[in-house]
N, C-alpha and C positions, 0 to 999 in steps of 0.2 A: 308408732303408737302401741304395736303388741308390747312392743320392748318393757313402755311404762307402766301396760297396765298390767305386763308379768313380775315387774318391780316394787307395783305396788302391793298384790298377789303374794309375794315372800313378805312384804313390809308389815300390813295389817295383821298378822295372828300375834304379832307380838306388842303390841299397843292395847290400850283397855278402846271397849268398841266404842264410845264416844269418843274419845281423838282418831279412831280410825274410820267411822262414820262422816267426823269432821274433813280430815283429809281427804276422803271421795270428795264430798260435798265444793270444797276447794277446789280440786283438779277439775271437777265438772262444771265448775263456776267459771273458771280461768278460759276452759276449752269451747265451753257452749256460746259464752261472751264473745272469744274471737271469732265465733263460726258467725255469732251474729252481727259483728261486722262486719267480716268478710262479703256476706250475703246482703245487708245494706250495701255494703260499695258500690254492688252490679245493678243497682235496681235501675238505676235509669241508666246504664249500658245496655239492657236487654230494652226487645220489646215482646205485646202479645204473651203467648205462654211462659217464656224465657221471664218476660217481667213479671206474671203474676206468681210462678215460680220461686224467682226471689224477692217476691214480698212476703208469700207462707213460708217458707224458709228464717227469714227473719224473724217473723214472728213465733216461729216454733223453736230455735233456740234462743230468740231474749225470753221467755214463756221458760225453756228449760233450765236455762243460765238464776229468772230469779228465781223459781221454785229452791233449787238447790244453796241457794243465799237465804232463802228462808228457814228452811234444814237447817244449815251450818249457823245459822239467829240460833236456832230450837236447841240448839247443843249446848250453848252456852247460856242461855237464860228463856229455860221453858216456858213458850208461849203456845196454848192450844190454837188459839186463829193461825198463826204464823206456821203452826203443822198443818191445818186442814187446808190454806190458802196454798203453799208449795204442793200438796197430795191433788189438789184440781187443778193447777199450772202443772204439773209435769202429766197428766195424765193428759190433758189438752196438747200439752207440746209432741208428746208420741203420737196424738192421732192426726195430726196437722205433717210430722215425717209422710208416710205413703200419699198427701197431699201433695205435699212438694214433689216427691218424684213425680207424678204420673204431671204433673205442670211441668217437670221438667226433660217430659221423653214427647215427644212425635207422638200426636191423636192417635187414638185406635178408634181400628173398621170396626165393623158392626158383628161381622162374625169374632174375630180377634174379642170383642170385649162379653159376648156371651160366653164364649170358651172362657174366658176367664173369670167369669162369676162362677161355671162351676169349679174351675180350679180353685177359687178360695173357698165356696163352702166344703170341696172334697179335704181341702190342707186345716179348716178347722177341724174338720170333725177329726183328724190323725191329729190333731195337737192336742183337741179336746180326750182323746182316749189316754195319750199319752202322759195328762193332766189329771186325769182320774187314777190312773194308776198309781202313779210315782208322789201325787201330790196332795189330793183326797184320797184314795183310798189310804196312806198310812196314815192319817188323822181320825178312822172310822173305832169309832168310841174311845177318843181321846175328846172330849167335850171341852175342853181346857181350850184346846190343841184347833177344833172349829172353833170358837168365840173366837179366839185372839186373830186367827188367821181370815174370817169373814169381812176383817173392814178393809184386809190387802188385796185378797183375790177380787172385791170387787172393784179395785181399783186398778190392778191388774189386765183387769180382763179384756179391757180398750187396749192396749196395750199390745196383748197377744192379736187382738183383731185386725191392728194395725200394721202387725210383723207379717201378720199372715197374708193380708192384703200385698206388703211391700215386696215377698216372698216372690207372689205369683206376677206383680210387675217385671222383677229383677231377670223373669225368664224371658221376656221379649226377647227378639233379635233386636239389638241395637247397634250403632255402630262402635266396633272395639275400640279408639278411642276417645269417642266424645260421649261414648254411653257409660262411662266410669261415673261422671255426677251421680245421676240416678242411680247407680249401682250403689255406689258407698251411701246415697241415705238409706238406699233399701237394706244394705247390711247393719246402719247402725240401728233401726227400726225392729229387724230380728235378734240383734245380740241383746239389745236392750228389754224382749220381749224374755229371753231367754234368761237373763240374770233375773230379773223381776221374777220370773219362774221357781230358779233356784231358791232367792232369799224367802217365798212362801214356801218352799218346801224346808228350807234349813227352820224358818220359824215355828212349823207343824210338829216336826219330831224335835225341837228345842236344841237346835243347832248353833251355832254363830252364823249370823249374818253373811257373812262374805264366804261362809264355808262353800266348795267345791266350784267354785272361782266365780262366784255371784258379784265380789269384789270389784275383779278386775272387767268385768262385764260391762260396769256402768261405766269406768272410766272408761275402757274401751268404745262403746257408744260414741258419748261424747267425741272423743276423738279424729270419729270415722267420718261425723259431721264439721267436724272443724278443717278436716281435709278436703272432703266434699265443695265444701266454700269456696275453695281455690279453683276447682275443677269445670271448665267451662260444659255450655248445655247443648245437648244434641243437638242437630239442626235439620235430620232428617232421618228415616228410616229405611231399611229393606223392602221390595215391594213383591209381589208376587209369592210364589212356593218358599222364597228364601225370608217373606216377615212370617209363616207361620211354622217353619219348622226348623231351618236352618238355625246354627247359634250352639257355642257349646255350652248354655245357659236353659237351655231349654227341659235341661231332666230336673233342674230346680224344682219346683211344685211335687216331683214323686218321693223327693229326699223324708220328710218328716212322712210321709204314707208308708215309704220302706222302714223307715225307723218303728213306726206302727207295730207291722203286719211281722215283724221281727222282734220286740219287745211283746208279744201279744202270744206270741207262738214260743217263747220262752217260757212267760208266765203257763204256757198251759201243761209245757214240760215240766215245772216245778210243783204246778198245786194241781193240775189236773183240770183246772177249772177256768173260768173268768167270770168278774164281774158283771151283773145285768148287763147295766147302764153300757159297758164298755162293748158288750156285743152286739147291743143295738147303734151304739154309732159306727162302729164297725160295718154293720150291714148296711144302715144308709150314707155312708162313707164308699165304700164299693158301690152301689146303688151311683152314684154319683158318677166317680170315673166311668161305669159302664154309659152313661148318658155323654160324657166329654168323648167318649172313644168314639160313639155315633157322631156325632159334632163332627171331632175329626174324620169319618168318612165321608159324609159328604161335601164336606170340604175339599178331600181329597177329589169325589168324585166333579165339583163343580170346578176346580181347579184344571182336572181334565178334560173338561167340556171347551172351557173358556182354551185352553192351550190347543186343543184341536183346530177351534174355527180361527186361531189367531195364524195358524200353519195354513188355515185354505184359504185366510186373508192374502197373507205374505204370498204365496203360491200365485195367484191369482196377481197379483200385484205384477208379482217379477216377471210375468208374461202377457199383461195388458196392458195398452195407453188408457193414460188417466183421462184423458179427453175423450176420447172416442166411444170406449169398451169395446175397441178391436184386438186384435193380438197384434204384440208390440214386435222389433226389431229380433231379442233374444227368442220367442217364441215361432219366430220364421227360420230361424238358424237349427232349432230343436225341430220343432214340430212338421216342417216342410223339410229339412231334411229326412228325418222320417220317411215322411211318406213318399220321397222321391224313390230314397233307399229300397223300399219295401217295395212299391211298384214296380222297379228297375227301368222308370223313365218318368217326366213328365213335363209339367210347361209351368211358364213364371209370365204373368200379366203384369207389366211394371206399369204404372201411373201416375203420372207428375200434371196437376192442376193446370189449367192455362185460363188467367187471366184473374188469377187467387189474390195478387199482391196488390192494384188496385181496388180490390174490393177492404182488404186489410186497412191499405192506407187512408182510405180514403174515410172509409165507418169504422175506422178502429182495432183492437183484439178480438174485441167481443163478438162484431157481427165473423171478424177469420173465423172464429171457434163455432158460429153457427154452421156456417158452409163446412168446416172439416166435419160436423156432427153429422149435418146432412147427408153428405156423401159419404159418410161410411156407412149410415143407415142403406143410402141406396143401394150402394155394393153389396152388403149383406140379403137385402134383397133379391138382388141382381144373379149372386151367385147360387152356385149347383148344390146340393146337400154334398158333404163332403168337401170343398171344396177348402182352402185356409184362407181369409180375408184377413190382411197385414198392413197397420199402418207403420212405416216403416221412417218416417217422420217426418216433422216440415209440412208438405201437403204431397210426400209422394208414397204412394200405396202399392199393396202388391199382392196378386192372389197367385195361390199356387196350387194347380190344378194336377191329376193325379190319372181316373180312370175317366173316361177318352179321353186321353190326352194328345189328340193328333190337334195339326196344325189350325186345319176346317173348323175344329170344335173350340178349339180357344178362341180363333179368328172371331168365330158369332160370338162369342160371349163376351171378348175384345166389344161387337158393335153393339152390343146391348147397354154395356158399361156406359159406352161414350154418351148412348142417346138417354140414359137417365142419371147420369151426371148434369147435361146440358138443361135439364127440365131446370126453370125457375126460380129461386129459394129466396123464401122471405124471412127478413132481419132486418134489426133497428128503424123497423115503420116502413122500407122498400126490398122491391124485389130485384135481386139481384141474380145475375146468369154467371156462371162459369164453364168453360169447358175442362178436355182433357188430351194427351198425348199418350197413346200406348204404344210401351215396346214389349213384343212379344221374340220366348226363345220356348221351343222345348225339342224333346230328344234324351238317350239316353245319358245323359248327362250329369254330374255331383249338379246339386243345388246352387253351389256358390258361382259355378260356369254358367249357370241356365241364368242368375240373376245379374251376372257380368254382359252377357251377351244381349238380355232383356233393357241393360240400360243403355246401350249401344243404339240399336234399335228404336227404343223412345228417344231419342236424342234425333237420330233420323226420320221421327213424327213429326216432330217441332222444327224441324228445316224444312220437314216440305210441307210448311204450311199449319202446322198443329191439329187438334182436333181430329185426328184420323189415328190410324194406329199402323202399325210397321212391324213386321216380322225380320226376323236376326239374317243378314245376309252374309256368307262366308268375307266379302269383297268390301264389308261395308266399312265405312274413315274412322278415325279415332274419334272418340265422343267430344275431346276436348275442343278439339279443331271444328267443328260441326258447331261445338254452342258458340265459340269464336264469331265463326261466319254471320248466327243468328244475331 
């Protein structure tokens, strides 16, 4: 499409501007009519946004397509209605553009979309200067020069509002590429803002029309919509740090502010001075950004809050049972080894439920998941400050004790365990009883030996009889052979 509308660009200086008027008005007829079928095809292929999408799409280039059939009427047999009817259908069909896209990109949050109202009024007010400069101010006591150019600029000026709008959509993160739709109407929305620009300015200082490629603007337009057509519709967005900052689309919105604050600083090299009007949009232009910049901090700052507790969630997670809120398997392998380390001894209280599986089978999941709750509640209880209470899964538990860590002292706390394991526990309307088997090991010992020998030992509980507990004997049988026996 550059190609054509660089062909038509060499084509039009040399034709009288009625046949070269007409020929836009043709190629934008040709182009916008396919876009709007195109755009018809999908409507009922999409749905939701996707479908309301291309229903404004459709509607904004048939709206474009006939305006410009009205034009090309007007060329050959001057009708004033048939002017003024094309001048409200194409100005409706540009502001219905930045419609379609934002129907056709992924919702935006609630921060996402106040940042982006200041981005458009920060991008008007750099268009708006940039329009006073180059566009009214060379028309400043040319009175000819405002009459003729007052019925375009205010026709115009939807137009730009619409570019500007589509501008600051176009910088989303979206994805590379199904975010191409909305991209290409968002650029046909600004080139077409920007020709429209030129031809009021070629028309102010009494130019030709398509002077300084106003021409190939419209064709291009056109064009970038009838490609768009083709182009399926996002389906989803970036979520996190990566939708509000990531994207190599995102310094979009600063591009016309730097054209600004560079065409402004120019002018002041040249005449010394600037226009009123231009320095006060200027001021509240900056004004503006300096308000998105805060935005952006505390976004920044809230982004950090939320990434914090999502790290002492995950944390937290990867070293507790979801059932219990005891410390899981991984955090007895860390954390008891630790502390055995650092102590240079200690003891492992191994505990395997007796009499858990009947009560499962018989009332359920739900009432097992009472009794595991219960009894880690007891055992948290039960134990020493300091001490690691581990459920290590299934219904078998494990504490790992550190200072006094002799025999005698685990032993009692071994028979405290057992006696408020044993206590009662009500669920699914009855009370139900379970016991327990303890194998006890400690000594100066790595962790994984003290919990090797610990379940040896519980193993030799529940042979003699369960519900008692058992200390690690050097002599004592293989665990497998012993649960065999039971």
């Amino acid at each position: 499409m550059i190609v054509v509308a660089a062909v038509f660009q060499l084509i039009v200086p040399f034709v009288s501007p009625p046949a070269g008027r007409s020929l836009s008005d043709a190629i934008i007829v040709f182009l916008a009519g396919a876009a709007a079928v195109g755009f018809g095809r999908r409507i009922r292929a999409e749905q939701g946004r996707g479908r309301a999408a291309m229903t404004v799409a459709t509607a904004s280039t048939a709206m474009w397509a006939t305006a410009n059939a009205l034009f090309l009427a007007g060329e050959t047999h001057p009708l004033p209605v048939a002017g003024v009817a094309g001048a409200v259908l194409s100005v409706a069909a540009a502001l219905l553009l930045p419609v379609g896209m934002h129907l056709s990109s992924p919702p935006l949050g609630a921060a996402e979309g106040f940042r982006g109202l200041f981005d458009v009024a920060a991008v008007s007010g750099a268009v708006l200067a940039l329009t006073w400069l180059y566009v009214l101010d060379p028309a400043r006591g040319a009175v000819a020069g405002i009459t003729d150019s007052g019925y375009t600029a205010a026709l115009i000026a939807p137009e730009v509002v619409a570019a500007t709008v589509a501008l600051v959509m176009m910088s989303r993160n979206l994805p590379e590429a199904s975010g191409d739709g909305p991209r290409l109407l968002g650029s046909a929305a600004v080139v077409l803002a920007i020709a429209a620009l030129l031809g009021l300015r070629n028309q102010v200082v009494g130019q030709p029309w398509h002077t300084g490629g106003a021409g190939a603007g419209f064709v291009l337009a056109a064009g970038l919509v009838m490609i768009a057509s083709r182009v399926r519709v996002p389906e989803s967005a970036p979520t996190g740090t990566d939708r509000h900052f990531a994207g190599r689309w995102v310094i979009l919105p600063y591009v016309p502010i730097l054209l600004a604050v560079v065409t402004t600083a120019a002018e002041l090299l040249r005449d010394d001075m600037l226009p009123a009007p231009v320095v006060w949009i200027l001021l509240v232009t900056f004004t503006l950004i300096l308000g998105r910049q805060f935005m952006t901090v505390a976004i920044v700052g809230r982004l950090a809050v939320t990434l914090e507790q999502q790290q002492a969630a995950l944390a937290y997670q990867a070293h507790h049972d979801a059932l219990t809120g005891l410390h899981n398997r991984a955090a007895f392998n860390d954390l008891g080894r630790r502390m055995v380390e650092t102590a240079g001894a200690g003891a492992v209280l191994l505990l395997d439920l007796d009499g858990f599986k009947p009560v499962n089978d018989r009332l359920g999941h739900a009432a097992g998941d009472d009794v595991l709750v219960t009894v880690a509640a007891r055992l948290t209880e039960t134990a020493r400050p300091g001490d690691l209470v581990v459920r290590l899964g299934g219904d078998e538990f494990a504490l790992v004790l550190t200072t006094p860590a002799t025999d005698g002292t685990a032993r009692e706390l071994g028979d405290r365990i057992l006696t408020a394991v044993a206590a009662p526990i009500g669920t699914q309307g009855e009370r139900v009883t379970v016991g327990g088997s303890i194998g006890l090991a400690a000594g100066a010992h790595p962790l994984s030996e003290l919990l090797r020998r610990a379940d040896i030992a519980m193993y030799e509980a529940k042979a003699a009889g369960k519900g008692t507990i058992r200390p690690y004997r050097d002599d004592a049988a293989d665990p497998i052979a012993l649960a065999r026996a039971g």
